[in-house]
C-alpha positions as CSV (number, residue, x, y, z in Angstrom):
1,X,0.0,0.0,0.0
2,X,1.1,3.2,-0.9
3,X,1.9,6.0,1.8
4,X,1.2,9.5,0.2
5,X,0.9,11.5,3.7
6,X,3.6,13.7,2.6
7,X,4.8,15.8,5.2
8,X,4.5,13.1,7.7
9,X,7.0,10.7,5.5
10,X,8.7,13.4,4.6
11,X,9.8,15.0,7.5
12,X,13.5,15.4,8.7
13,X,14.8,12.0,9.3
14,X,15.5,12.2,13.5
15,X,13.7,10.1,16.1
16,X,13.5,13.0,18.1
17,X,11.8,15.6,16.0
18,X,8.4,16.4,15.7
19,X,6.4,16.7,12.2
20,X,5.4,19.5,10.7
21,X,1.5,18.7,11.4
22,X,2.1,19.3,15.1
23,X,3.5,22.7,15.2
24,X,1.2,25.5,16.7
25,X,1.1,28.9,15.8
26,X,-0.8,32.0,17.8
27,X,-3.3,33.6,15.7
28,X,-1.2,36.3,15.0
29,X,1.4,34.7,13.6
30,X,-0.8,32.7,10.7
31,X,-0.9,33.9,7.1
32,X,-3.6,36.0,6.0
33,X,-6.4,34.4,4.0
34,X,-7.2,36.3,0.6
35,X,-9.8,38.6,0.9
36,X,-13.1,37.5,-0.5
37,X,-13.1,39.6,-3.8
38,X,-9.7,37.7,-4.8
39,X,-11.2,34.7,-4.5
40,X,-14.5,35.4,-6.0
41,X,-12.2,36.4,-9.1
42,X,-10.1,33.7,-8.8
43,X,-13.6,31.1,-9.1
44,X,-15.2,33.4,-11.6
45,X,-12.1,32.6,-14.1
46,X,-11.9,29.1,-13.0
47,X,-16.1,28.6,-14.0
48,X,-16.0,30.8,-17.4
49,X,-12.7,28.2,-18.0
50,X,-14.5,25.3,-16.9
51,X,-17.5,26.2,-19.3
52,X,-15.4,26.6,-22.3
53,X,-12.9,23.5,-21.7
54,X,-16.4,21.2,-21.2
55,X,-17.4,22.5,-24.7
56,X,-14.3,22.5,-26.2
57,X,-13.9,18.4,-24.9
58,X,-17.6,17.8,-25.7
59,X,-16.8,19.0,-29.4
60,X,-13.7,17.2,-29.5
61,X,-15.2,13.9,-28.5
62,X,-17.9,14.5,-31.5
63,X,-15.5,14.6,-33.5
64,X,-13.3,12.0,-32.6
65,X,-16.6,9.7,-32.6
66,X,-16.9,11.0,-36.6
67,X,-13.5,10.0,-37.2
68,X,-14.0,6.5,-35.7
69,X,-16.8,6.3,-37.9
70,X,-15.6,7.4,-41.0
71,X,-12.4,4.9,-40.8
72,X,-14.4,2.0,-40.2
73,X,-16.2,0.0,-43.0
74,X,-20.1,0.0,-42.5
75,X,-20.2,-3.8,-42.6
76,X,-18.2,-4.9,-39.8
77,X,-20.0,-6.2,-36.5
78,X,-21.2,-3.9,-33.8
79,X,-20.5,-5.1,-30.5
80,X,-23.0,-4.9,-27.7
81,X,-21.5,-1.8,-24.8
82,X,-20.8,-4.8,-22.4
83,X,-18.2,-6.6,-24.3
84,X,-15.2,-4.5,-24.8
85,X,-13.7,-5.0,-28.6
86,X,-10.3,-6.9,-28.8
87,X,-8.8,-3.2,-29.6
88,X,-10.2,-1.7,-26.0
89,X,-8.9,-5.0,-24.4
90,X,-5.6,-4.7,-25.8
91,X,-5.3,-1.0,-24.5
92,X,-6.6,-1.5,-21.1
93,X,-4.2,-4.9,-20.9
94,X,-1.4,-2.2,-20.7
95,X,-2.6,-0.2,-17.6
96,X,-2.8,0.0,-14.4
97,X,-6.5,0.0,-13.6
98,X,-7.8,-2.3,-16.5
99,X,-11.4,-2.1,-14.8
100,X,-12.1,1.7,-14.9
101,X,-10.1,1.4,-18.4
102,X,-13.0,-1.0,-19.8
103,X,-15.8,1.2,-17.8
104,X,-14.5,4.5,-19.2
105,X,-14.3,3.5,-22.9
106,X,-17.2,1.7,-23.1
107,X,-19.4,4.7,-21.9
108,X,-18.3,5.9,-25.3
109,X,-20.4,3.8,-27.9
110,X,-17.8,4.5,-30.9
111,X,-14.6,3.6,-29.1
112,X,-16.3,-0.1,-29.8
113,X,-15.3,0.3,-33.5
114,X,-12.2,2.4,-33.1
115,X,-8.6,0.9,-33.1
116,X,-5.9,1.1,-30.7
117,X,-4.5,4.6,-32.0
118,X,-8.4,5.8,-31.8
119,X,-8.6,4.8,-28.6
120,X,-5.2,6.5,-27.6
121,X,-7.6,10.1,-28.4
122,X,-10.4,8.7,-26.6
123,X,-8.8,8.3,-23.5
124,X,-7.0,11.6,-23.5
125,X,-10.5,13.2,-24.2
126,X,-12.1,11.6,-21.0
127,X,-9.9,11.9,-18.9
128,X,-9.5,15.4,-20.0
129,X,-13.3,15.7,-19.5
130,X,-13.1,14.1,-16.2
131,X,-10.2,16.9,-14.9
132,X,-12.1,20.1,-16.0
133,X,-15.2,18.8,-14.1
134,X,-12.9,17.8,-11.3
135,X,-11.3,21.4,-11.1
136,X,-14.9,23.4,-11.5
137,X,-16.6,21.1,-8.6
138,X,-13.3,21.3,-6.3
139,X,-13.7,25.5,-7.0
140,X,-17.7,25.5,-5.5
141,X,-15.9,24.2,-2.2
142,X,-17.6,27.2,0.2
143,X,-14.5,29.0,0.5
144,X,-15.5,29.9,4.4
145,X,-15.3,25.9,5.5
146,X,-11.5,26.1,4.5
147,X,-10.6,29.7,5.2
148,X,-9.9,29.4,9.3
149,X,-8.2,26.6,8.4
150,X,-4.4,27.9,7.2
151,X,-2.9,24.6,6.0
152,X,-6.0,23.6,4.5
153,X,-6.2,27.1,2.8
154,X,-2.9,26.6,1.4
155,X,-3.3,22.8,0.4
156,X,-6.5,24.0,-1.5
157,X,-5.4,27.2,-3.6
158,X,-2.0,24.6,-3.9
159,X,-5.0,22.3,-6.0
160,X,-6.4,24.9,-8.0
161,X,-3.4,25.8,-9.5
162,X,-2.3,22.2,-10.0
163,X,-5.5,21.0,-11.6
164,X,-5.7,24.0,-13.8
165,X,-1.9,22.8,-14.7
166,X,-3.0,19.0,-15.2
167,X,-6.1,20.6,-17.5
168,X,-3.4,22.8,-19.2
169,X,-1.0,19.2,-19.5
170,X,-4.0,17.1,-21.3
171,X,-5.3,20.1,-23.7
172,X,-1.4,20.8,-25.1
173,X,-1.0,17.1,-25.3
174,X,-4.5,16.7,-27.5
175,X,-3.9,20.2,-29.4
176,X,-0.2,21.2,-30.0
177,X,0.7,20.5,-33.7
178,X,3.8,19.6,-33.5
179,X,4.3,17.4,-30.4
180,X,6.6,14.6,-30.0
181,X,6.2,11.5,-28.2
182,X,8.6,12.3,-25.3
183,X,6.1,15.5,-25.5
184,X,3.2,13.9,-24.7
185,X,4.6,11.4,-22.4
186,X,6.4,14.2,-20.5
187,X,3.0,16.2,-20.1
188,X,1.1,13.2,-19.5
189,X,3.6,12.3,-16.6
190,X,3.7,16.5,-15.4
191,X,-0.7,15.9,-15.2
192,X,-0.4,12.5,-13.1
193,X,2.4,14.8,-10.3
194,X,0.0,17.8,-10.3
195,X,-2.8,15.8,-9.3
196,X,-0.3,13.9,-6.3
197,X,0.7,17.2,-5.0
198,X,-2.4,18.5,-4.6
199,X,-3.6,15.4,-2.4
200,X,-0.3,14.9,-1.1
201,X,-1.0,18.8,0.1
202,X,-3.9,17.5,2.2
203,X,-1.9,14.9,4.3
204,X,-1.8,16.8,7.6
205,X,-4.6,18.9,7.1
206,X,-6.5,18.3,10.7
207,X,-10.3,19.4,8.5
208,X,-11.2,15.9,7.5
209,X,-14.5,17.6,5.9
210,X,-12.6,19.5,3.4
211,X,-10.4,17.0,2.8
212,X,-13.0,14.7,2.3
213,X,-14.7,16.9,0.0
214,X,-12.0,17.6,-2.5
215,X,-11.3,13.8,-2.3
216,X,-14.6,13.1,-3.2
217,X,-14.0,15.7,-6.5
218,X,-10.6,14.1,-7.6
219,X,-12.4,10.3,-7.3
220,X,-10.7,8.4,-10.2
221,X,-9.2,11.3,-11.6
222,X,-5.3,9.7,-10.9
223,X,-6.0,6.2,-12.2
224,X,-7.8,7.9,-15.2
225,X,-4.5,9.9,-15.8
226,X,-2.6,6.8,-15.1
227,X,-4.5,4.5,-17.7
228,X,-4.0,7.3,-20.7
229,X,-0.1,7.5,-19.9
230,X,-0.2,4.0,-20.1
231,X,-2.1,3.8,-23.5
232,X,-0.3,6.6,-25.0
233,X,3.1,5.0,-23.8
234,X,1.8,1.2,-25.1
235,X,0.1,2.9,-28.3
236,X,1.0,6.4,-29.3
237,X,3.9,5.7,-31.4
238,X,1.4,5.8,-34.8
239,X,-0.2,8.3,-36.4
240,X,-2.3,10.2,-33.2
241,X,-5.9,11.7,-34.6
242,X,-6.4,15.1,-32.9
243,X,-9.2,16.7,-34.3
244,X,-9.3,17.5,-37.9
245,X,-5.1,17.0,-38.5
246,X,-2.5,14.1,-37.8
247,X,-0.2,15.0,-35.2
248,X,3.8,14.3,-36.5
249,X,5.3,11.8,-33.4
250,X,8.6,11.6,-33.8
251,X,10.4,8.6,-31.4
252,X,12.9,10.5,-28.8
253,X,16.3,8.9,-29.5
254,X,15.8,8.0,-33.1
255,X,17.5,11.3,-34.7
256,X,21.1,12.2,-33.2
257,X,22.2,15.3,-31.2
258,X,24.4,16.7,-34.7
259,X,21.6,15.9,-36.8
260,X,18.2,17.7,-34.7
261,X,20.9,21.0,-34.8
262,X,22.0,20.4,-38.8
263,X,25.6,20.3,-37.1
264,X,25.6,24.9,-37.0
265,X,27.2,26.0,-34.2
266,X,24.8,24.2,-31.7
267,X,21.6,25.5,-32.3
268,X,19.0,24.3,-34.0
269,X,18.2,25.5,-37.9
270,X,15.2,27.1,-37.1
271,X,16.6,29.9,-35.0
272,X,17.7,32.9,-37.3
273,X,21.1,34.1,-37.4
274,X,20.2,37.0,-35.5
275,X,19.0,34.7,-32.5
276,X,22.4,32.5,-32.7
277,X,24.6,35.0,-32.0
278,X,22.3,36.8,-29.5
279,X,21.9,33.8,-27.5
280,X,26.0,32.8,-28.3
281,X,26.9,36.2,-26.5
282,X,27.7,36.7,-23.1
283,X,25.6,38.1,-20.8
284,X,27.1,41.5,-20.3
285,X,26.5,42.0,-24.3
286,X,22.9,41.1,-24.0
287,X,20.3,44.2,-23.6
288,X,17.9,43.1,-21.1
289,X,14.2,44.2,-21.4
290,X,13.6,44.8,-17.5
291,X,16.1,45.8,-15.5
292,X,15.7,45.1,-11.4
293,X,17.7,47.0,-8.9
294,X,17.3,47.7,-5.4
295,X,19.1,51.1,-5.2
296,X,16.1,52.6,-7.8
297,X,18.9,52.3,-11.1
298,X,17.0,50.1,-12.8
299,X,12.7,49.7,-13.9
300,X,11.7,48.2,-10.9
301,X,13.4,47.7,-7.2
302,X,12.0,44.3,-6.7
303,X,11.2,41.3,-8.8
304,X,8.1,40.6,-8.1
305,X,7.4,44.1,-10.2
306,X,9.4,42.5,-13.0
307,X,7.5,39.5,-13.5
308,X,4.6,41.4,-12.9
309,X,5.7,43.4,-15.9
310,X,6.5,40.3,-18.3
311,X,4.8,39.8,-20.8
312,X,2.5,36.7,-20.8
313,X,3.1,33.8,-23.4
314,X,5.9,35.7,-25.0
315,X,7.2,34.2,-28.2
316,X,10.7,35.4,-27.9
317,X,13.3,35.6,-25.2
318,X,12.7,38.4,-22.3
319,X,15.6,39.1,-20.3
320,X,15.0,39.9,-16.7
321,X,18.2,41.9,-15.3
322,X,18.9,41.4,-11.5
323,X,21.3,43.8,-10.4
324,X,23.4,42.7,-7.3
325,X,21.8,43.0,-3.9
326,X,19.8,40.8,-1.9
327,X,15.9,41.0,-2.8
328,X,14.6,39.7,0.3
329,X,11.0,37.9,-1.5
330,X,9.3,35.2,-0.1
331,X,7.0,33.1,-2.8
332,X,8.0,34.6,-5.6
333,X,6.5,32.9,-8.8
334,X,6.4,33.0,-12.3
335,X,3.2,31.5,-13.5
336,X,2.7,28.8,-16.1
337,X,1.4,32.2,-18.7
338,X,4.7,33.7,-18.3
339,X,6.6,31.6,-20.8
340,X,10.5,32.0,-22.2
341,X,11.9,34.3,-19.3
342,X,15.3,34.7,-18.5
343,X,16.3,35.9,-15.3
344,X,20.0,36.8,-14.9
345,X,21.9,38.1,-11.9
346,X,25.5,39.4,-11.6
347,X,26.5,36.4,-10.1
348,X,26.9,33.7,-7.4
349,X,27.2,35.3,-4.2
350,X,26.6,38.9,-5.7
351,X,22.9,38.6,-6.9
352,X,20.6,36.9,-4.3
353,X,17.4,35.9,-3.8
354,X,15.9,34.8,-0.3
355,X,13.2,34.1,1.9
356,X,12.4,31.5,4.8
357,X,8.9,30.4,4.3
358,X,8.6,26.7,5.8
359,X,5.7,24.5,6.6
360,X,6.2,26.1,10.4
361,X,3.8,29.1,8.6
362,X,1.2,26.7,8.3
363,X,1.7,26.5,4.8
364,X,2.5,23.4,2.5
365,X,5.6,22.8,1.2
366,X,4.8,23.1,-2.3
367,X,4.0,27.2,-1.1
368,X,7.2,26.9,0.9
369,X,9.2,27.8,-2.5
370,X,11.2,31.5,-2.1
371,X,11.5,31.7,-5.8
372,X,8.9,29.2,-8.2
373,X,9.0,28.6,-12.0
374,X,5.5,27.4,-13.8
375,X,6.3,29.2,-17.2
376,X,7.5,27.7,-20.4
377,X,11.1,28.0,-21.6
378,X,12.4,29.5,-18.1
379,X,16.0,30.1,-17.3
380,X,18.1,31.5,-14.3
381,X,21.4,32.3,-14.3
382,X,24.0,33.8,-12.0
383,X,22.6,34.0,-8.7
384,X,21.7,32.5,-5.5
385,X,18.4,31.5,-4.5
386,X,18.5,30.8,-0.8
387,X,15.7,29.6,2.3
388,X,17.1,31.0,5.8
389,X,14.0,29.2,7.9
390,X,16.9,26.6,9.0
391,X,16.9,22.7,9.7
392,X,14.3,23.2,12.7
393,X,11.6,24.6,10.9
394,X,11.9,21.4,8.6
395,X,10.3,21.6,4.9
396,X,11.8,24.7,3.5
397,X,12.4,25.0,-0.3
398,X,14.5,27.5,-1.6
399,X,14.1,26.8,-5.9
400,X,10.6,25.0,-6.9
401,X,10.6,24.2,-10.5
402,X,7.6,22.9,-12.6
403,X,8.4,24.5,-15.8
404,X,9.1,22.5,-18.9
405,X,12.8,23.5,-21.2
406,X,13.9,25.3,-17.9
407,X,17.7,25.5,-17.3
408,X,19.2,26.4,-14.1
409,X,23.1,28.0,-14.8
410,X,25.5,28.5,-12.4
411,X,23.5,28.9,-9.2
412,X,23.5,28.3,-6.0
413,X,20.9,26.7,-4.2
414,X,20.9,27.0,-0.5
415,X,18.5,25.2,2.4
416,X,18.4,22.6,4.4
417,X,15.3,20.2,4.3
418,X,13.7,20.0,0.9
419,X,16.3,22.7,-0.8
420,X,15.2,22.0,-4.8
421,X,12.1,20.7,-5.6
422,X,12.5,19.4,-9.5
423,X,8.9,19.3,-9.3
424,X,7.9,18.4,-13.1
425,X,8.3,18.6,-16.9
426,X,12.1,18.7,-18.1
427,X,14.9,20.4,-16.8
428,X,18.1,20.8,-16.8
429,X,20.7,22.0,-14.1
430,X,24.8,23.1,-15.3
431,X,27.3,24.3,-12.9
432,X,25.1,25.1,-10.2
433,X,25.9,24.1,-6.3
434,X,23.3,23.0,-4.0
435,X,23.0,22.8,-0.5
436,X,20.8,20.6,1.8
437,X,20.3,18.1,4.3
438,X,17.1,16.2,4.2
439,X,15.8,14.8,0.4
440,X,17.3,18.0,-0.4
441,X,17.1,17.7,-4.3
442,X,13.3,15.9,-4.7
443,X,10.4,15.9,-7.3
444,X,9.3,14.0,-10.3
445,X,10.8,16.0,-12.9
446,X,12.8,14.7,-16.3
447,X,15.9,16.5,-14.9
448,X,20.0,16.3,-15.4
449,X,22.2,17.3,-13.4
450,X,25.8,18.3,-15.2
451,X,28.8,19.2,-13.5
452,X,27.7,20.2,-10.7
453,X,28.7,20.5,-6.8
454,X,26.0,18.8,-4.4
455,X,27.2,19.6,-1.1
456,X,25.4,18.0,2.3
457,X,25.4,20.3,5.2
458,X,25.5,19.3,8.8
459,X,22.2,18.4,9.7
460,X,20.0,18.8,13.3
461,X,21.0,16.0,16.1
462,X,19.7,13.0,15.5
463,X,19.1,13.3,11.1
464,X,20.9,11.2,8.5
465,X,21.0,13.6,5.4
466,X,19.3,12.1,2.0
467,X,20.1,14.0,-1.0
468,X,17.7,13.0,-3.5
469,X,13.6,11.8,-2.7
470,X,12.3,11.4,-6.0
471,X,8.9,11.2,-6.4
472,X,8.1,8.5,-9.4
473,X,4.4,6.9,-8.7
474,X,3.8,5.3,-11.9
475,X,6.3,3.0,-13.9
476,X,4.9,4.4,-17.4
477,X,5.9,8.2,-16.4
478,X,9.1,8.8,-18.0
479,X,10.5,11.1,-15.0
480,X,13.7,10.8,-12.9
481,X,16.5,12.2,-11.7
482,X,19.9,12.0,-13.3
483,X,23.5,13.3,-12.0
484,X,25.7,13.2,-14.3
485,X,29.8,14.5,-14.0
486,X,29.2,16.1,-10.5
487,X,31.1,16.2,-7.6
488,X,28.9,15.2,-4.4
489,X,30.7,16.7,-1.7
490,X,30.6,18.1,2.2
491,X,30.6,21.2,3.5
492,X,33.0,21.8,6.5
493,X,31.0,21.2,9.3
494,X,29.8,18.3,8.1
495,X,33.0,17.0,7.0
496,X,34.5,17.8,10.5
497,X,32.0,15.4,11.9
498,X,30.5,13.4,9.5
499,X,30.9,10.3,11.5
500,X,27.8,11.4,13.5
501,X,25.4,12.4,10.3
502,X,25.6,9.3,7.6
503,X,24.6,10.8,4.1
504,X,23.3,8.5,1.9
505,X,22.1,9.0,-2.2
506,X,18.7,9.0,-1.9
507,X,15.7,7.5,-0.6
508,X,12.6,6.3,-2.3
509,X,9.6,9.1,-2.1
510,X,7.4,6.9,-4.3
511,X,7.0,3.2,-5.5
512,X,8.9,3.8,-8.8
513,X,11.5,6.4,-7.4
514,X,14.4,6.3,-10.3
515,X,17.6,8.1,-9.6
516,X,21.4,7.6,-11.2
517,X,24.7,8.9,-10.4
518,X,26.7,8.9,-13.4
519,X,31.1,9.6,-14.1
520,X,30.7,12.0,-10.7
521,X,33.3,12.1,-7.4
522,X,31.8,11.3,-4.4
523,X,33.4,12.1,-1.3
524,X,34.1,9.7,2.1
525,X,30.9,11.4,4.1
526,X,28.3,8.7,1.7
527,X,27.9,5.9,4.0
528,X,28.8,2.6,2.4
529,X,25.5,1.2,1.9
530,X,25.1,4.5,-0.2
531,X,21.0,4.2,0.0
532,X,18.5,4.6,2.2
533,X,15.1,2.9,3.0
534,X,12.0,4.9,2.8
535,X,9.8,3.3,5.2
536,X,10.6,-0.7,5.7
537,X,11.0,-2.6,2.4
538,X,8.7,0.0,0.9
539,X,9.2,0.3,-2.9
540,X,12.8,-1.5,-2.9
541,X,11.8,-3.9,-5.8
542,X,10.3,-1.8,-8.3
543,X,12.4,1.1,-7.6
544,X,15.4,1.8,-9.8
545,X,18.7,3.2,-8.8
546,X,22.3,3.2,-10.3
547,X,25.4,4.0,-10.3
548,X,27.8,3.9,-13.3
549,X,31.7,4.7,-13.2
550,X,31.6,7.1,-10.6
551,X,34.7,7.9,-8.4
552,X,36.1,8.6,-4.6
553,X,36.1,7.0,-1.8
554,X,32.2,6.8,-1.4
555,X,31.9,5.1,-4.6
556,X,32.8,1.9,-3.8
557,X,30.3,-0.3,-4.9
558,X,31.3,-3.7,-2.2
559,X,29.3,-2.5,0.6
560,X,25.7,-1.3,-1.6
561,X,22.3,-1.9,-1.0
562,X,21.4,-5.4,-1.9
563,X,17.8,-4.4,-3.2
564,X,16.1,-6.1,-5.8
565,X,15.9,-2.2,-7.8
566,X,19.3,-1.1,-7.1
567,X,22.0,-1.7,-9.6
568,X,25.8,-1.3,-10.5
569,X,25.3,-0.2,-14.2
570,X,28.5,-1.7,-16.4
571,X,26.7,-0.9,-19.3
572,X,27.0,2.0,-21.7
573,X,24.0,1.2,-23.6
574,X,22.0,1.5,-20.6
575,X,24.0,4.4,-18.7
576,X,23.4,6.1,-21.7
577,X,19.5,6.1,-21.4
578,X,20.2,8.8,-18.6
579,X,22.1,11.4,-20.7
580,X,21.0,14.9,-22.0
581,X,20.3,13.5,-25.1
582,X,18.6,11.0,-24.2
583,X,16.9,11.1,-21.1
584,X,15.5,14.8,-21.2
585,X,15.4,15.4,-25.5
586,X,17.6,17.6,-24.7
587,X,19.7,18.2,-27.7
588,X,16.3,19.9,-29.5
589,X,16.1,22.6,-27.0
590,X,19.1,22.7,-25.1
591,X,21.5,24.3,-27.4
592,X,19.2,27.5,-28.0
593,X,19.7,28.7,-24.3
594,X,23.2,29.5,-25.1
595,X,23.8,27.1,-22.0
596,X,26.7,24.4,-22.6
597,X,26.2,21.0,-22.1
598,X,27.4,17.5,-23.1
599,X,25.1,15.6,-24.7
600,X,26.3,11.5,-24.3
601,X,28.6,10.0,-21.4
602,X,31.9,12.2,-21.8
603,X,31.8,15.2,-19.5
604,X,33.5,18.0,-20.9
C-alpha cells in the first residue's frame, strides 16, 4: 500500500523531531487568507474556463466519434457496450487499472469500433473531461469551511493551480501541432504529479470535511491519468488523430544530437542568425528588457514588479536583469502564462534571492518555495536563491521548478530540508551548487544534473541527510533524476564530523522512485551502503537506482544496498538512457539557451 501523507513521511529524518503537522502557531502569527473579492475572481475565471474547456472536450469527442466512424467500414460487427472489442482489451491490458479502463471506454459507444491509435484520443479526451469537471466542482468548495483553516487554505489554492496545470497538461498534449512522443509522455507524466501534489498537500490537514470533500472531487481522476499515460506510452507511437489534423510523433532517441541542430554551431536550424549569436553572447553583451535593482537604477526595485511586468506567453526571449543585492522575497513565482523568461543576476554570491517560508507558517511545502517557476522555456542564471528558515523549521524549499525546457546555470541553491524541488516537466541543471540536508534535491521531474557540486550540510542532532527523494508513482511516467559529472561533496562542518550524520544517495519518495549517479566524485561522508530505506521494504523492488563509473572514496560499490531495484550499471548502452540526449530530449532545446552542455557520457 502506498503512503502518500507527505509531510509526515517526509519530515527530517530524527527520532527525536516532531512533524510539521504538530506545530502551533498564535493567531497572529498565521498567514492572512485572501480577501473575498480575490477569491470570487479567482472562481469566476476558473467557472468561465470550466464552461469553455467542457465545450471544447464535448466537441472534440464528436468529433473523434466522426472519425472513428468514418475509418471503419459499414459492414463490420457492432458489438454490444458490455463486451469490450479486442482493440479496447488490448489497450486497457497495458494499464494499471484495467477495470475503470474497460468502464471508461465503453461509456463511449464509438470507441467499440475504433482501433488502438483511436482509442489512444479517446482516452486523452475523458480523462480530459473528467479533470475540467474535477477542477470546477473542487472550485464550488464554500470558501469559508477552509478559510480558518491555514494549512487547509494553502493545500486548497496549492490544487487549484495544480488542476488547472493538469487541465493545461492534457489540452497541449491533445492540441499542440507539433508534439513529439517524449512530449506527450512528459505532459502526461507532469498531469499524473500535479494531481499527487495536490492530495499529497492535504496529508496533515486536521479538516477531515474539506479533505474529504476535494477527495470526493478528484475520485478516479489519478487512475484515469494513469490509464491514458499508459495507453499513450503502449500505443501512441502511430499516427495520433487530434481533431481535424495528424499530429507528427517523432520517437525520442531516433535522430542524433548533430543531426536535430544540422551540425551549425549548436543551435537548431530554425533559429535565425540574429537569434544564434544573440543567444552565443555573453551576458554582459545582451540588452535586457527589465532591469531590477534595489538602489532605484533600474525599472523596478523588486522582482516581483518584474515578473509582474513580463509579458505573458511571449514568443521570444525576455531578459530579466537582476542587479546585485539581496531582494529579500518570499513566494516569488512565475506562473505557467509567463513563458520564455530569463532571469540573470550578476553572479553567485553577488545577486541573491531569499526568503524563509517553511511549513512552520502553516503553509504546504509546495508554497514553501522563495522563488517558483511554472512558465515555459524558463532560465536563471547567475545568482543565488536561498531559504534562511533553518533545519528546525523542517520543509523549506529555496528553488521549486515545474516549468518545462527550464535550465538552471550557475547557481547556488541554498537550504536545508527540501532545498530544490524538481517538481515536473524537463529540466536541466549546469554548474550550479546545492546545499541541503534532508531529500534536499526531490520531485518528479525529467531532470540532469551536469557538472555540478551537491554539497550535504551538517544536519539537526539525531538526522541522516538524504540527498535526492524522487517522487516516481507510476512505472509508465518517463521522470527521474539524473546526476551526471558532479562532484557530491561536504561542506566543512559536516566534514568535520560526519561520523555522526551518515549521508546517503537518496531515498525512495514513491514506488517507482528512479535516480542515477553517473562519471561523478563522491566524497568519504556517503555511508557505504550509499542508500536509504524509505519506510521498511517499501518500494525496494520496483524502484530503480544506479550507479555507473563514478569515483572517490564513497563510490565503492562492495558495501551497496542489496535491493532487488538497485543496480551497479556496467553498461553503456543502458548508462546512456540517462544522458541529455537521451533522457530529457535535450539536444532539441538545449542548445538555444546559449547554456553548454554534453550531450552523451563524456563530460566536458
Amino acid at each position: 500500500m502506498i503512503n502518500n501523507n507527505y509531510n509526515k513521511l517526509h519530515s527530517s529524518l530524527s527520532a527525536t523531531s516532531t512533524p510539521a503537522s504538530s506545530f502551533h502557531l498564535s493567531g497572529n502569527d498565521l498567514p492572512p487568507t485572501p480577501p473575498p473579492s480575490s477569491s470570487h475572481r479567482r472562481r469566476s475565471r476558473i467557472l468561465i474556463i470550466s464552461f469553455l474547456s467542457v465545450l471544447l472536450i464535448a466537441a472534440s469527442i464528436v468529433s473523434a466519434a466522426v472519425l472513428v466512424r468514418s475509418r471503419i467500414a459499414s459492414n463490420e460487427p457492432h458489438f454490444p457496450h458490455n463486451k469490450p472489442s479486442q482493440a479496447i482489451s488490448r489497450a486497457c491490458s497495458h494499464t494499471l487499472y484495467p477495470s475503470l479502463c474497460l468502464s471508461s471506454l465503453l461509456s463511449i459507444p464509438d470507441a467499440l469500433s475504433a482501433d488502438v491509435h483511436d482509442l489512444v484520443h479517446i482516452s486523452l479526451n475523458l480523462t480530459l473531461q473528467h479533470l475540467t469537471k474535477a477542477l470546477y466542482s473542487t472550485s464550488q468548495i464554500p470558501i469559508s469551511q477552509i478559510s480558518n483553516d491555514p494549512l487547509a487554505h494553502s493545500a486548497y489554492e496549492d490544487c487549484m493551480e495544480l488542476l488547472n496545470d493538469a487541465v493545461d497538461a492534457f489540452s497541449v498534449s491533445l492540441f499542440s501541432t507539433e508534439a513529439s512522443n517524449h512530449d506527450v509522455m512528459t505532459w502526461l507524466s507532469a498531469a499524473l504529479t500535479y494531481h499527487d501534489t495536490c492530495t499529497d498537500g492535504f496529508a496533515d490537514v486536521a479538516d477531515l470535511a474539506v479533505k474529504n470533500q476535494v477527495e470526493a472531487k478528484l475520485s478516479d481522476l489519478s487512475e484515469m491519468i494513469s490509464n491514458s499515460l499508459a495507453i499513450f506510452s503502449g500505443f501512441g507511437g502511430g499516427d495520433l488523430p487530434v481533431q481535424n489534423r495528424r499530429r507528427r510523433l517523432m520517437e525520442s532517441g531516433t535522430r542524433s544530437w548533430a543531426a536535430e541542430n544540422g551540425g551549425d554551431g549548436g543551435f537548431p536550424q530554425w533559429l535565425s542568425v540574429k537569434d544564434r549569436r544573440l543567444l552565443a553572447a555573453p551576458i554582459s553583451a545582451i540588452q535586457a528588457d527589465i532591469v531590477v535593482a534595489k538602489d532605484g537604477s533600474g525599472k523596478f526595485k523588486t522582482v516581483a514588479e518584474a515578473i509582474d511586468a513580463a509579458p505573458s506567453s511571449s514568443g521570444r526571449r525576455i531578459v530579466i536583469y537582476i542587479k546585485a543585492g539581496k531582494y529579500e522575497e518570499e513566494n516569488l513565482k512565475v506562473g505557467r502564462k509567463k513563458t520564455n523568461l530569463m532571469f540573470v543576476g550578476d553572479g553567485k554570491g553577488i545577486t541573491v534571492i531569499s526568503g524563509g517560508k517553511s511549513v512552520f507558517d502553516k503553509v504546504t511545502t509546495f508554497r514553501t518555495a522563495t522563488f517558483a517557476g511554472s512558465g515555459t522555456g524558463i532560465i536563471l542564471r547567475d545568482m543565488i536563491f536561498e531559504n534562511t528558515a533553518g533545519p528546525s523549521k523542517h520543509q523549506a524549499v529555496a528553488l521549486r521548478l515545474s516549468a518545462d525546457h527550464a535550465v538552471v546555470y550557475r547557481c547556488n541553491i541554498i537550504g536545508y530540508q527540501d532545498t530544490l524541488y524538481v517538481h515536473s516537466n524537463r529540466q536541466f541543471f549546469r554548474e550550479c551548487d546545492i546545499y541541503g540536508t534532508v531529500d534536499f534535491i526531490f520531485g518528479n521531474a525529467v531532470v540532469v544534473f551536469q557538472s555540478c557540486n551537491i554539497y550535504a550540510r551538517k544536519p539537526m542532532p539525531g538526522q541522516k541527510n538524504t540527498i535526492t527523494a524522487q517522487d516516481r508513482k507510476d512505472p509508465n511516467q518517463n521522470t527521474g533524476i539524473s546526476i551526471h559529472a558532479c562532484k557530491i561533496i561536504a561542506t566543512s562542518d559536516l566534514q568535520a564530523s560526519k561520523g555522526s550524520f551518515p549521508t546517503f544517495l537518496g531515498r525512495p519518495w514513491k514506488l517507482y522512485s528512479r535516480v542515477v549517479y553517473m562519471v561523478s566524485f563522491m566524497g568519504d561522508h556517503i555511508h557505504p551502503r550509499g542508500w536509504l530505506e524509505w519506510q521498511g521494504s517499501f518500494a525496494l523492488d520496483t524502484l530503480y537506482y544506479g550507479e555507473y563509473s563514478n569515483s572517490g572514496p564513497g563510490a565503492a560499490v562492495g558495501q551497496r544496498v542489496k535491493w532487488s531495484g538497485y543496480r551497479v550499471i556496467t553498461s553503456t548502452v543502458e548508462a546512456s538512457k540517462f544522458t541529455v540526449g537521451q533522457f530529457i530530449y535535450g539536444s532539441s532545446w538545449l542548445p538555444s539557451t546559449g547554456v553548454s552542455f554534453s550531450a552523451g557520457l563524456s563530460a566536458n
